[in-house]
C-alpha positions as CSV (number, residue, x, y, z in Angstrom):
1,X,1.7,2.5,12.2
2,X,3.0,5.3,10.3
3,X,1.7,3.9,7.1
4,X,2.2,7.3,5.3
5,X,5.2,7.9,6.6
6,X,6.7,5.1,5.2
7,X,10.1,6.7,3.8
8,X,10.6,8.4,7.0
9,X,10.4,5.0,9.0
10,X,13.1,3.4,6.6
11,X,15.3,6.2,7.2
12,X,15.0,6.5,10.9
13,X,15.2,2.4,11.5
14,X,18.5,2.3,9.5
15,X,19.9,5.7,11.0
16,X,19.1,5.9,14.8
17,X,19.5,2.6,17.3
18,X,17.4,4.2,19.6
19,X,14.7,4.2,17.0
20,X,15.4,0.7,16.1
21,X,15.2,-0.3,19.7
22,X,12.3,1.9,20.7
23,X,10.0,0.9,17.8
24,X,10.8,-2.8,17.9
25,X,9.7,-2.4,21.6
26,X,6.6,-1.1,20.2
27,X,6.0,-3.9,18.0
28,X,6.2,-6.4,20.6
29,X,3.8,-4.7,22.8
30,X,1.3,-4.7,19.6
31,X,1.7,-8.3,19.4
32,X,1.0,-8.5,23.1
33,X,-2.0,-6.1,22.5
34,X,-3.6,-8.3,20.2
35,X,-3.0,-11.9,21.5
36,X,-5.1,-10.5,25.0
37,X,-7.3,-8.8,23.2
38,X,-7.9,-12.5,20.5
39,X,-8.1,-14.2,24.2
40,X,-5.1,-16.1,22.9
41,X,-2.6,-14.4,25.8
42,X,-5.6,-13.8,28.3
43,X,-4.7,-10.9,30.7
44,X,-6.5,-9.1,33.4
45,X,-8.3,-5.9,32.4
46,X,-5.8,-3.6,34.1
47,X,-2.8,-5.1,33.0
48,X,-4.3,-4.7,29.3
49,X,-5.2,-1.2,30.4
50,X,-1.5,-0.8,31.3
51,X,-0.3,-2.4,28.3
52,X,-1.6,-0.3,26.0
53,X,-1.0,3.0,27.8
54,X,2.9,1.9,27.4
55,X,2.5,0.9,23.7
56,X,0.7,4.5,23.1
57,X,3.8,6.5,24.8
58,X,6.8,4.2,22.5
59,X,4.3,5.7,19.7
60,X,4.3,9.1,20.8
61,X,8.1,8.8,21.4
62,X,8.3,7.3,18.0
63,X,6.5,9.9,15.9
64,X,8.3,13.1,18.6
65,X,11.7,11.2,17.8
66,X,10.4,11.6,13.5
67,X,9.2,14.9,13.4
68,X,12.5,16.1,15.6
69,X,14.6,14.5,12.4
70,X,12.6,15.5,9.9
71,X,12.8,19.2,10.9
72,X,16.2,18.9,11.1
């Protein structure tokens, strides 16, 4: 995630909590993600559905919360 925005991730993680808080949110729901989609965390379709839909708003929050700072 964000792979070419790299600089601006360092600088948001080490300036804004909220960022720090929102994207290590994000990361856990990836990890989640993955394990029920490796059959290692099975989960119910739905619940997977649901999952993901959350993980894709903390990104759009993420990259809203990015572009705000870097047009400041």
């Amino acid at each position: 995630m964000f792979e070419n925005r790299s600089q601006d991730l360092e600088s948001m993680l080490k300036k804004n909590e909220e960022f720090r808080r929102l994207y290590n949110h994000h990361q856990q729901l990836e990890k989640r993600v993955l394990a029920a989609e490796n059959g290692t965390a099975p989960m119910e379709n739905l619940a997977l559905g649901q999952l993901k839909r959350e993980k894709l708003k903390a990104k759009d929050q993420l990259t809203r919360m990015m572009d705000q700072a870097h047009a400041a």
